[in-house]
Rosetta silent file (secondary structure, phi, psi, omega in degrees, C-alpha in Angstrom):
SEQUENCE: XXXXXXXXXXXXXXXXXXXXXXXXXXXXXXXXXXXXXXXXXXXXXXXXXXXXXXXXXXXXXXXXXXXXXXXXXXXXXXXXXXXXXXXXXXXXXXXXXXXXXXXXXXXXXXXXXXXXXXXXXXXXXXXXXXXXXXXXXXXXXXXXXXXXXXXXXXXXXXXXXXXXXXXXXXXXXXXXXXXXXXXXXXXXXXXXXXXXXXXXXXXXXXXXXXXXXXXXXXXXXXXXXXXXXXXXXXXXXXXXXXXXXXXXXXXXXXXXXXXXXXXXXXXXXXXXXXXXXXXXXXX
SCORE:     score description
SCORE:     0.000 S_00000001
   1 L     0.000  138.184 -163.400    5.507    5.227   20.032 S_00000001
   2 L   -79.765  158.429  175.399    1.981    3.903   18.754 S_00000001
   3 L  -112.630  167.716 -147.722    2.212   -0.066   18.926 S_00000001
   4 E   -69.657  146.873  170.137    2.758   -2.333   16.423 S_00000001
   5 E  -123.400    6.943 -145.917   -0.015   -4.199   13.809 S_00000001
   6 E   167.605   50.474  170.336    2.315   -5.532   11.522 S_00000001
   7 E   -90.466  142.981 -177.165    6.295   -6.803   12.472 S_00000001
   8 E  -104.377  154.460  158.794    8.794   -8.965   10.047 S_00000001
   9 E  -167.833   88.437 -165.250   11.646  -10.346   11.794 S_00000001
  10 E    96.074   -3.485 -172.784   14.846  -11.704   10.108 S_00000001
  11 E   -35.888   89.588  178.799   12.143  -12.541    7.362 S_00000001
  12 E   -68.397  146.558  155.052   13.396  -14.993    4.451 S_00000001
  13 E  -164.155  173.925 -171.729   11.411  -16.331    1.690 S_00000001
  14 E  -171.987  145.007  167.531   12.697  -17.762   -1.816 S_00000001
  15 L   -86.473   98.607  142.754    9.951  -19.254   -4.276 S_00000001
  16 L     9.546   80.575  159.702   10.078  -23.243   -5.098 S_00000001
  17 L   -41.286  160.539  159.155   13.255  -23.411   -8.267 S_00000001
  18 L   -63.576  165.875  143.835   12.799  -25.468  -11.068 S_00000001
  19 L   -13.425   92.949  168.029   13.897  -28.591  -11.190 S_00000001
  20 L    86.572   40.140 -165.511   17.639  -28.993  -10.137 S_00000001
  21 L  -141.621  146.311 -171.459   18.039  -25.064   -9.409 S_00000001
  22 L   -90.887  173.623 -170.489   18.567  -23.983   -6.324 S_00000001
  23 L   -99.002  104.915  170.665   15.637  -21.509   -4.432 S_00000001
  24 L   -85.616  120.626  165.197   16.861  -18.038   -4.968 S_00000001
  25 E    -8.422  115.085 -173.554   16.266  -15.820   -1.950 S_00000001
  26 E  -121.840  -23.905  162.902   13.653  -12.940   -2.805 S_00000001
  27 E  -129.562  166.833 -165.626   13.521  -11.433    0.756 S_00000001
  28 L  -157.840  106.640 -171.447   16.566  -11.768    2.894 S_00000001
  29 L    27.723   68.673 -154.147   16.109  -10.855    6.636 S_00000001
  30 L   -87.184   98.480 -164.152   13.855   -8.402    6.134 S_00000001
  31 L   -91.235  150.694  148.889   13.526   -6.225   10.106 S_00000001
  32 E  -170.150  120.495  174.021   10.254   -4.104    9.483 S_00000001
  33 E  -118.239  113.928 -174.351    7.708   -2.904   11.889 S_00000001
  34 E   -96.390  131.353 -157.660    4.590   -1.048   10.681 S_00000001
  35 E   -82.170  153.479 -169.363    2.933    1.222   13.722 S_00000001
  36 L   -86.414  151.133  158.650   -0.943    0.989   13.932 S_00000001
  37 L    97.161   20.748  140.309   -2.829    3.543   12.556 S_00000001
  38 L   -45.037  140.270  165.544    0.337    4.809    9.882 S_00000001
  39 L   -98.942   90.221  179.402    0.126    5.355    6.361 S_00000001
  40 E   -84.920  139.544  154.536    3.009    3.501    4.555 S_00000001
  41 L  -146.553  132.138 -155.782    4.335    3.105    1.232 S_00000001
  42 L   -92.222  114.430  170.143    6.437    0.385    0.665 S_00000001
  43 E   -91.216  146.810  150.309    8.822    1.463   -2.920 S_00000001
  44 L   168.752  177.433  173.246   11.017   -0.580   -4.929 S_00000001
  45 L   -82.872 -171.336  152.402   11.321   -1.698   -8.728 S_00000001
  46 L  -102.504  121.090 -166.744   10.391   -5.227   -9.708 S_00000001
  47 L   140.166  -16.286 -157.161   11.945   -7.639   -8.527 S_00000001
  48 L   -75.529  -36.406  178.990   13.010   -5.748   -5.017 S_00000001
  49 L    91.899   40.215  173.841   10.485   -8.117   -3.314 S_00000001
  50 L   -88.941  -11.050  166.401    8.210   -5.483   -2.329 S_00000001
  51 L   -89.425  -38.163  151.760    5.176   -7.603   -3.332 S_00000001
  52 H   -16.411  -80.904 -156.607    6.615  -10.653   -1.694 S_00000001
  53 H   -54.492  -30.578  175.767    6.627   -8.802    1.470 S_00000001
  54 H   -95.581  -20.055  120.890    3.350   -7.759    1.399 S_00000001
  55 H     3.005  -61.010  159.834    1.870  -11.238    0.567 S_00000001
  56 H   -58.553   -7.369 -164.490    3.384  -12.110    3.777 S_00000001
  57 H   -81.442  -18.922 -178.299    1.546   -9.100    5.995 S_00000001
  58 H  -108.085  -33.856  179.301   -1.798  -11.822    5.907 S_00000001
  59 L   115.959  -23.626  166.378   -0.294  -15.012    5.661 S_00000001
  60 L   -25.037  -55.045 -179.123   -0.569  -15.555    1.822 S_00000001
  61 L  -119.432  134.023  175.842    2.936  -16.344    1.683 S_00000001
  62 L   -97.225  121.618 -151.088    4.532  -18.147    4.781 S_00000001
  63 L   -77.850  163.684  178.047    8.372  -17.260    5.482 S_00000001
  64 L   -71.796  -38.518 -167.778   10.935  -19.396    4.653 S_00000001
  65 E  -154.501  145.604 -167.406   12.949  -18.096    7.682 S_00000001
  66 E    88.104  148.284 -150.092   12.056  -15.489   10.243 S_00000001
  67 E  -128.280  139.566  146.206    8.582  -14.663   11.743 S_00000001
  68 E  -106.292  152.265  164.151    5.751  -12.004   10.579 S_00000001
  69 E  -155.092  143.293 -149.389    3.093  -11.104   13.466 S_00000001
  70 E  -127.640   86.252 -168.047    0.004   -9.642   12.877 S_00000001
  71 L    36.985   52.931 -172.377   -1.529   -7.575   16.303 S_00000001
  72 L    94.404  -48.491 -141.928    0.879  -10.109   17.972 S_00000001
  73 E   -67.320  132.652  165.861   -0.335  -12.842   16.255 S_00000001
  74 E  -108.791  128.430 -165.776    2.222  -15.544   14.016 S_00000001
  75 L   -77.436    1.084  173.041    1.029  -15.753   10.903 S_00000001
  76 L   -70.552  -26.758 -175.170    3.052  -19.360   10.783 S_00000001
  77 L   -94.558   82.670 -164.751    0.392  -20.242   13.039 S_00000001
  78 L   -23.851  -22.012 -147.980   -2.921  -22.176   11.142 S_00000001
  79 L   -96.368  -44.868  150.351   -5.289  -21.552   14.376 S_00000001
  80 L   -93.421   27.887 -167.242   -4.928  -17.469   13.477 S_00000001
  81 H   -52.622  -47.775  175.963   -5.060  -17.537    9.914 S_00000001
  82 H   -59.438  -66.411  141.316   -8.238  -16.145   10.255 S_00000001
  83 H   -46.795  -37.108  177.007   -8.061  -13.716   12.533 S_00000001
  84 H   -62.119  -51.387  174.390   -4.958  -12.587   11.076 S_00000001
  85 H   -69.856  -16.748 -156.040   -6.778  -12.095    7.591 S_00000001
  86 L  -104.409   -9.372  174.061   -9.854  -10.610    9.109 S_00000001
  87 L   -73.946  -51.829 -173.646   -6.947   -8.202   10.585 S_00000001
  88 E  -119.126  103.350  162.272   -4.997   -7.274    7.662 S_00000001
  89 E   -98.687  156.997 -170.840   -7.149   -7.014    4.319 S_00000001
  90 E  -108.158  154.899 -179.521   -5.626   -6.973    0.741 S_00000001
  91 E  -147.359  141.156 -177.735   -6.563   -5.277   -2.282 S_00000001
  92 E  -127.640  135.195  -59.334   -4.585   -6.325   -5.681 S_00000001
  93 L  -119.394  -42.380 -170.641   -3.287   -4.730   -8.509 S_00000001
  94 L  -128.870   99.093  172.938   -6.887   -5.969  -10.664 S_00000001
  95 H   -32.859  -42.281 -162.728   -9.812   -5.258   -9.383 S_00000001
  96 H   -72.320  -17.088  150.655  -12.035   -7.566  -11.891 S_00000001
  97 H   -48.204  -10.061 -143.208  -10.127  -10.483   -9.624 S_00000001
  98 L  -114.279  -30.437  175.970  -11.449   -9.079   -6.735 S_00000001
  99 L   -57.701  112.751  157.428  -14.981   -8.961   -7.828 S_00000001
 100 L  -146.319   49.003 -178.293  -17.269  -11.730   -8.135 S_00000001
 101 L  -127.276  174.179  170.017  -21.137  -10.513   -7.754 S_00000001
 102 L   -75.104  -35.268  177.300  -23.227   -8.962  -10.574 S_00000001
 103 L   -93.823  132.035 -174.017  -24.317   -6.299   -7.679 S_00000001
 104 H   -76.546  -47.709 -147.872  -22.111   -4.096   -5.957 S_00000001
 105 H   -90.099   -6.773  123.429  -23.396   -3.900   -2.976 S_00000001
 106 H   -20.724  -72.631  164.229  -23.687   -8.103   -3.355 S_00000001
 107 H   -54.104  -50.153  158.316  -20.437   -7.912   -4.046 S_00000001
 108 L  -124.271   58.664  177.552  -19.421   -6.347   -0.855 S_00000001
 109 L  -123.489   -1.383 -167.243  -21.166   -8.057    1.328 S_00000001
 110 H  -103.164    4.535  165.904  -19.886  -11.242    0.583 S_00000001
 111 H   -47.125  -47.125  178.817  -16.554  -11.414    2.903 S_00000001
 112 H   -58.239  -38.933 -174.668  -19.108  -10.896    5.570 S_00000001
 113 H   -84.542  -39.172  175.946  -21.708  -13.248    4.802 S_00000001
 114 H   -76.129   -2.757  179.729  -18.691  -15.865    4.733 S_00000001
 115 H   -94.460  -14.319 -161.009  -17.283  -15.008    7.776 S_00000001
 116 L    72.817    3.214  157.146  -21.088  -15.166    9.170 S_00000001
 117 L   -32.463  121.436  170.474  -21.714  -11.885    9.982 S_00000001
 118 L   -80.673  151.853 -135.935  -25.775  -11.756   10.538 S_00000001
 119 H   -69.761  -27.212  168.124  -27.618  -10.233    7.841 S_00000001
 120 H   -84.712  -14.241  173.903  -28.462   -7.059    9.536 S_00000001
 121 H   -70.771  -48.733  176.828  -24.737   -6.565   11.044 S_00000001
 122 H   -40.962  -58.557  167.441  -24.119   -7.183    6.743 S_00000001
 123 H   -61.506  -15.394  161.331  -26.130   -4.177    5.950 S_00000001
 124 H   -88.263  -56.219 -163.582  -24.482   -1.643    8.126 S_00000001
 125 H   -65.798  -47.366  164.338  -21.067   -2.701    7.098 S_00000001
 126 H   -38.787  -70.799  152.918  -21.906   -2.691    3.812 S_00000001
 127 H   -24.698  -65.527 -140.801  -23.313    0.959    3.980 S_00000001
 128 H   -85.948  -63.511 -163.779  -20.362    2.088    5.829 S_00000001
 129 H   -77.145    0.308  170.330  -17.529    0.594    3.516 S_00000001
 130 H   -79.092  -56.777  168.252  -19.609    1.838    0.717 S_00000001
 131 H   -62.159  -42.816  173.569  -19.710    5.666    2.217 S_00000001
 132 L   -85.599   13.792  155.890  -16.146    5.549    2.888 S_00000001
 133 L  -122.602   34.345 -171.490  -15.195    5.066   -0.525 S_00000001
 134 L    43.128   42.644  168.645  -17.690    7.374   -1.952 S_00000001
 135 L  -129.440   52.817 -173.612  -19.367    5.024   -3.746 S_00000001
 136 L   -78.695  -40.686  177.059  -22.525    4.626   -2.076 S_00000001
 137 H   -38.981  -43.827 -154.562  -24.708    6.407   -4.875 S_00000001
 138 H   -89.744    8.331  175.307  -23.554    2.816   -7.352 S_00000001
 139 H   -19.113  -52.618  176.280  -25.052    0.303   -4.540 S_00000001
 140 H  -108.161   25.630  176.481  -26.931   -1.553   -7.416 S_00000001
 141 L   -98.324  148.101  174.411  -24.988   -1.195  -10.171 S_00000001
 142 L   -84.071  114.825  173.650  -23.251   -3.728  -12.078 S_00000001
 143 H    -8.100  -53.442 -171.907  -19.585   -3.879  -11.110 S_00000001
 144 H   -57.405  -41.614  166.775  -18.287   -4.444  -15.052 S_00000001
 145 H   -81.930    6.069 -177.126  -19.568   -1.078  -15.886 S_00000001
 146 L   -58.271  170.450  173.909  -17.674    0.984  -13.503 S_00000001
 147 L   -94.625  177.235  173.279  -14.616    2.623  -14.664 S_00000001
 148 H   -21.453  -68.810 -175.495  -11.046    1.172  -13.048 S_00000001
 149 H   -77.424   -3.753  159.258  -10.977    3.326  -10.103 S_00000001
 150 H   -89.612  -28.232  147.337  -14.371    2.948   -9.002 S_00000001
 151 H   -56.016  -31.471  161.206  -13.986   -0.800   -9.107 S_00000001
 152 H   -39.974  -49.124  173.384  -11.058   -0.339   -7.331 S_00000001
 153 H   -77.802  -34.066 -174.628  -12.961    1.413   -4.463 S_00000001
 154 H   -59.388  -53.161 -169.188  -15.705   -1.380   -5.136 S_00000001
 155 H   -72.591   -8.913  173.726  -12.784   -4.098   -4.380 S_00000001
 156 H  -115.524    0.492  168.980  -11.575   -1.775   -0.992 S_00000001
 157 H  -101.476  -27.602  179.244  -15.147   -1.452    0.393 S_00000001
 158 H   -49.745  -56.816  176.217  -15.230   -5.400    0.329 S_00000001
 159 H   -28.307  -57.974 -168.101  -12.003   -5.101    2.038 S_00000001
 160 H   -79.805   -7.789  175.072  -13.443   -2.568    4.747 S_00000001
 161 H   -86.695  -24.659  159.446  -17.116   -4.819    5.591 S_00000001
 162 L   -61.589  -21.251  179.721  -14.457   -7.373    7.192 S_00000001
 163 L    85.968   10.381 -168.617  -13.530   -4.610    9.264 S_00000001
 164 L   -49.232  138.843  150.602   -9.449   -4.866    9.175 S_00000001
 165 L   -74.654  -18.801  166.677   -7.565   -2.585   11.134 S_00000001
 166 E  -116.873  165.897 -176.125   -5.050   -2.628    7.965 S_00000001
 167 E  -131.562  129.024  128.539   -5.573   -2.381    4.698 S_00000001
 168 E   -77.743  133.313  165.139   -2.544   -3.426    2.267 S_00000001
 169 E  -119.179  104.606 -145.964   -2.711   -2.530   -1.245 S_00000001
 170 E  -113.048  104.800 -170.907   -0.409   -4.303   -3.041 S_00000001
 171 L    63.663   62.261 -159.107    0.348   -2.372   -6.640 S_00000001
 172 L   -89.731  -64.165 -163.117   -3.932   -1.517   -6.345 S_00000001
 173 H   -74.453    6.035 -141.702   -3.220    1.546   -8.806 S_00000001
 174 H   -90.811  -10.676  165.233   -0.818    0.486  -11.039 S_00000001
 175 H   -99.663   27.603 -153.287   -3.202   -0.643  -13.355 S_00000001
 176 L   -89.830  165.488  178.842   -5.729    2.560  -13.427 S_00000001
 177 L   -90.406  160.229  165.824   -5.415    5.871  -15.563 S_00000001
 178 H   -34.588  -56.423  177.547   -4.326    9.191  -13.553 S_00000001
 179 H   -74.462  -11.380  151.101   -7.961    9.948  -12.611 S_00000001
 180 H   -55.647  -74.543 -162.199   -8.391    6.326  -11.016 S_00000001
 181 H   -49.743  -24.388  171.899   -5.587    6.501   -9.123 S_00000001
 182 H   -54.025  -32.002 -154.087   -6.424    9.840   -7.942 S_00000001
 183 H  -106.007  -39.475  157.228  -10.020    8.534   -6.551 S_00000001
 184 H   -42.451  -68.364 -108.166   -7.986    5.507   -4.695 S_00000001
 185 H  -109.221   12.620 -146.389   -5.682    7.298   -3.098 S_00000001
 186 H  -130.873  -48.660 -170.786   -8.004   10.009   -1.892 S_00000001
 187 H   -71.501  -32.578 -167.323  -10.112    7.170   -0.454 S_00000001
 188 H   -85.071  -21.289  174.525   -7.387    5.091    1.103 S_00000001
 189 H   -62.065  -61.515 -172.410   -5.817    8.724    2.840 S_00000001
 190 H   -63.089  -14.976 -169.555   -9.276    9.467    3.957 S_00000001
 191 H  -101.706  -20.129  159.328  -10.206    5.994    5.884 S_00000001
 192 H   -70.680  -43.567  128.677   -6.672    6.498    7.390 S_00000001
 193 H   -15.208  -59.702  157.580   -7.436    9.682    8.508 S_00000001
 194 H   -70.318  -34.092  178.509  -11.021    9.335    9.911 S_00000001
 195 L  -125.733   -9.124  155.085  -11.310    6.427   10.568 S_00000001
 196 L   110.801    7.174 -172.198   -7.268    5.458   11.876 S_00000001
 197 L   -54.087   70.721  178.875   -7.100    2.463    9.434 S_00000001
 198 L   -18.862   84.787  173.644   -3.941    1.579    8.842 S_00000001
 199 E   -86.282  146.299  166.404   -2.591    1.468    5.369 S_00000001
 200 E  -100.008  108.695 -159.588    0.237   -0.162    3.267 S_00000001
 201 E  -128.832  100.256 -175.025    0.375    1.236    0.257 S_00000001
 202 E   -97.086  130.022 -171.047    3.133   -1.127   -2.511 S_00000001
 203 L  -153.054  146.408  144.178    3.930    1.264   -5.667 S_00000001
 204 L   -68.720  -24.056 -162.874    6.454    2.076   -8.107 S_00000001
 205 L   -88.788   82.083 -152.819    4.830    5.400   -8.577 S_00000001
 206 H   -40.071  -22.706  155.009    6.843    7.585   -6.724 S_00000001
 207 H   -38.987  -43.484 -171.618    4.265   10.557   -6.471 S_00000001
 208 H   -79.482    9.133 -176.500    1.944    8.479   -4.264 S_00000001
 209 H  -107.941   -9.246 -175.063    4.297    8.773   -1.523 S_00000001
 210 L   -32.627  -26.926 -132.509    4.709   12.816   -0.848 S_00000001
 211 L  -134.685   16.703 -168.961    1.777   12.452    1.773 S_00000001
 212 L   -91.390  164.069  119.190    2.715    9.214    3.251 S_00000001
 213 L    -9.942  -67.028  174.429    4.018    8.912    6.943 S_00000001
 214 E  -156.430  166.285 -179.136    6.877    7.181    5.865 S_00000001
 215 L  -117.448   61.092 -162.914    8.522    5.721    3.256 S_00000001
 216 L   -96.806  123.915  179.935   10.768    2.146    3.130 S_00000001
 217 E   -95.993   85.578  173.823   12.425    1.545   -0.173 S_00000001
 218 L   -41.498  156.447  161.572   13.101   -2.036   -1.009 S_00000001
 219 L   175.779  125.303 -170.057   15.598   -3.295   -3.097 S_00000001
 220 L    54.882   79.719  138.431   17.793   -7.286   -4.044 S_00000001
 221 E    44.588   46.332  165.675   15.042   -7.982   -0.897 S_00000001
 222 L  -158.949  156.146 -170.440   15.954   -5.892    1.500 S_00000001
 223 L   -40.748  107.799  154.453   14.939   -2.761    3.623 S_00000001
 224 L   -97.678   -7.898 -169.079   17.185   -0.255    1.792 S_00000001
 225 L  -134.827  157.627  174.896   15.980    3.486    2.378 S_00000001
 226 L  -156.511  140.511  171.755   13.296    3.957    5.849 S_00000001
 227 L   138.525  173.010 -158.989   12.059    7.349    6.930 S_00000001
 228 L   -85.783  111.461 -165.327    9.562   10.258    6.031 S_00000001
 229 L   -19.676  -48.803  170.977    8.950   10.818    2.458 S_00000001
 230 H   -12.787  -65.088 -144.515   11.704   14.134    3.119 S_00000001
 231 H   -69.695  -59.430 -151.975   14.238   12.019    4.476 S_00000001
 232 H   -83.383  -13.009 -175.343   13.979    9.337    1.524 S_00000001
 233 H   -80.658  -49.510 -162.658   13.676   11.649   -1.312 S_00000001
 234 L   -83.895   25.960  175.947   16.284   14.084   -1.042 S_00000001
 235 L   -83.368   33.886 -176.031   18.513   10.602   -1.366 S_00000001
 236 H   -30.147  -66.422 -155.422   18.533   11.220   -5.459 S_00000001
 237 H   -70.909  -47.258 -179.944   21.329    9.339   -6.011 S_00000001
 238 H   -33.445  -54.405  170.737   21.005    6.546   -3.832 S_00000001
 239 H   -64.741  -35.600  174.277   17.119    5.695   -5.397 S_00000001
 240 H   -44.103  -75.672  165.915   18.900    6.517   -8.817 S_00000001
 241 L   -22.492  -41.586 -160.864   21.416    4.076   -8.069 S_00000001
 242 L   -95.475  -15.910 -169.903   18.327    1.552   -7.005 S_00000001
 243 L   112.766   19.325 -140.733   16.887    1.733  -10.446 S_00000001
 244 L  -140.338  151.342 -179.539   14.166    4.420   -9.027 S_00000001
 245 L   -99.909 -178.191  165.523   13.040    7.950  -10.501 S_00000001
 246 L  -138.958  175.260 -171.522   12.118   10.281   -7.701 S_00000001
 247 L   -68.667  140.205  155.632    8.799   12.681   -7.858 S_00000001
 248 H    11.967  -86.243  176.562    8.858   15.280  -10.342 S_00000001
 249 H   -67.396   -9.959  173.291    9.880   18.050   -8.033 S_00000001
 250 H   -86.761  -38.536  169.610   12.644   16.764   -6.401 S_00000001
 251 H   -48.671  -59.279 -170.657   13.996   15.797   -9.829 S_00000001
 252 H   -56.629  -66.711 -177.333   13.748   19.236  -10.989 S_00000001
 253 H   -52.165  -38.906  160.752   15.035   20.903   -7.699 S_00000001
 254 H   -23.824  -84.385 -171.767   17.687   18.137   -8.056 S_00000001
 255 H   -55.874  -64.588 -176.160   19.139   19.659  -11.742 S_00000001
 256 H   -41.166  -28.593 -174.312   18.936   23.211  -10.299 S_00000001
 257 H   -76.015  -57.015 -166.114   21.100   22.478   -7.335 S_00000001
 258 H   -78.639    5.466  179.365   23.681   21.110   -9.767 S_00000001
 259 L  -112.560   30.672  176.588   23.549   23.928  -12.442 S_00000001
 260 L   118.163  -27.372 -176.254   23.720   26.375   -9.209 S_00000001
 261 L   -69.186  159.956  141.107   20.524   27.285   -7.774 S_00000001
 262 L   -97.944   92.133 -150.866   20.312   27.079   -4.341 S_00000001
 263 L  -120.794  146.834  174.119   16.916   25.294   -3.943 S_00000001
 264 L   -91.098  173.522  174.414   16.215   22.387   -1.010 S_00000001
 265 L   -88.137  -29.396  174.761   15.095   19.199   -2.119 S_00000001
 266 L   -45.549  -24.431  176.375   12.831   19.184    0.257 S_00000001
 267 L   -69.851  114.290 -178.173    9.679   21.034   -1.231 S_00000001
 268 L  -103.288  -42.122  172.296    7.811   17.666   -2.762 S_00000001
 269 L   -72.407 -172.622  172.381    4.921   19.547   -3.789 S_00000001
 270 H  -104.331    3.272  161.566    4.649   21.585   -6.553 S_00000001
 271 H  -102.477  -21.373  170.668    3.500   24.588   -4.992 S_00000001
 272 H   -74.055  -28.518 -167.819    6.453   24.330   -2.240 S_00000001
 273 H   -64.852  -47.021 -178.300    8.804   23.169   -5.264 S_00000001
 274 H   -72.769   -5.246  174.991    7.431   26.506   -7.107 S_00000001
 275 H  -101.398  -26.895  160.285    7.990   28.559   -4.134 S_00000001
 276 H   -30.065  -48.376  178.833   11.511   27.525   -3.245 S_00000001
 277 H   -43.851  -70.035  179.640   12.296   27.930   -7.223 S_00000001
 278 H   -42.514  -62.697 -163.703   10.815   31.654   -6.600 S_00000001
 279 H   -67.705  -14.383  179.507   12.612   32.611   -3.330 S_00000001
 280 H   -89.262  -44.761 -172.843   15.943   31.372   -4.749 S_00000001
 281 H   -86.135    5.821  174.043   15.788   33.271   -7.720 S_00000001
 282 L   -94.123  -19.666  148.618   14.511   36.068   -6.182 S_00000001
 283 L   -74.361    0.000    0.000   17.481   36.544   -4.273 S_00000001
């Protein structure tokens, strides 16, 4: 077993009530350990307290009860805040937050230049997180005119010139059209792939998970489904049950099993979904 970059343990947290209201719980002892150099994605509706959780993977939010650690590290503890962040970087649901130079390549340089990275270390890292989210060609371009997903990659090359062994993205596509999200998710597979980064990938969109590692389904703030997109899929009712759709093809393979077919749930893609469909009905 690969070792850990990223354990919860017993984790609590509850948001500061109103006035005279008690603090309702949003995660509630929350075991999770993500192995380094994994691809995750962390499911749930809203409300399940899957952005909570990742808010805590950096230290943004500090538990109520229960410890996160961060390559050992407790994120409770002010002295590695830094380290911790320079460990795990975040990318968030709207890019034009994430932004703030006129220049791209300005723009992602300037985690570096605040951490004090010297100006020629700045210029390789920049390069580099630029090439590994295929946007090297827009180096001088102004940020505003990019479409979604290429700010999106603009706002994950920033990420990558700190140099994180993780990357969380916490709902990064959710606001982008199909062809954004396509051009994330291509990028955040490939720097896991190539270059071992670990990613955390928090979504509703149940598609983005076929090709994941693993899968843990949140849900009332707690771990409820864990295991290999396979495992977690062919659960219909149970995500049904959670409030949750399941991809496409498993839906489909789903209604055939109950009018008769004998198809597994297991085929997630659509060319395994179309060849099970074929081999069943070809028999």
């Amino acid at each position: 077993m690969k070792d850990a970059i990223i354990e919860t343990k017993d984790l609590t947290f509850s948001y500061p009530a109103d006035e005279g209201a008690e603090p309702a719980l949003v995660l509630k002892g929350v075991d999770l350990t993500i192995e380094r150099g994994s691809f995750v994605v962390v499911l749930g509706h809203n409300g399940s307290g899957k952005s909570t959780l990742a808010k805590t993977f950096n230290g943004i939010l500090l538990p109520c009860g229960g410890r996160v650690y961060v390559a050992g590290m407790d994120t409770q503890d002010e002295n590695q805040l830094l380290a911790i962040r320079s460990t795990v970087g975040m990318v968030f649901q709207n890019p034009d937050n994430q932004i703030v130079a006129n220049v791209v390549e300005e723009d992602v340089a300037f985690a570096p230049e605040n951490l004090g990275v010297p100006s020629q270390e700045i210029r390789r890292r920049v390069d580099d997180a630029l090439a590994a989210v295929g946007m090297s060609e827009f180096v001088r371009h102004a940020p505003h005119l990019l479409s979604g997903g290429q700010k999106q990659r603009i706002a994950i090359a920033g990420v990558l010139a700190m140099e994180p062994a993780c990357i969380v993205l916490d709902e990064a596509t959710a606001m982008l059209d199909p062809v954004g999200r396509r051009e994330v998710l291509s990028a955040v597979h490939r720097l896991n792939q190539e270059k071992g980064i670990t990613v955390v990938l928090i979504t509703h969109h149940m598609n983005e998970a076929e090709d994941a590692d693993r899968v843990v389904v949140m849900d009332d703030g707690k771990v409820a489904l864990d295991g290999t997109p396979r495992e977690v899929f062919t659960q219909v009712d149970a995500l049904r049950s959670m409030g949750l759709t399941v991809p496409d093809t498993v839906d489909l393979l789903d209604r055939l099993c109950k009018d008769g077919l004998d198809v597994p749930l297991t085929a997630l893609t659509v060319e395994a979904c179309a060849d099970a469909i074929y081999s069943a009905v070809a028999k």
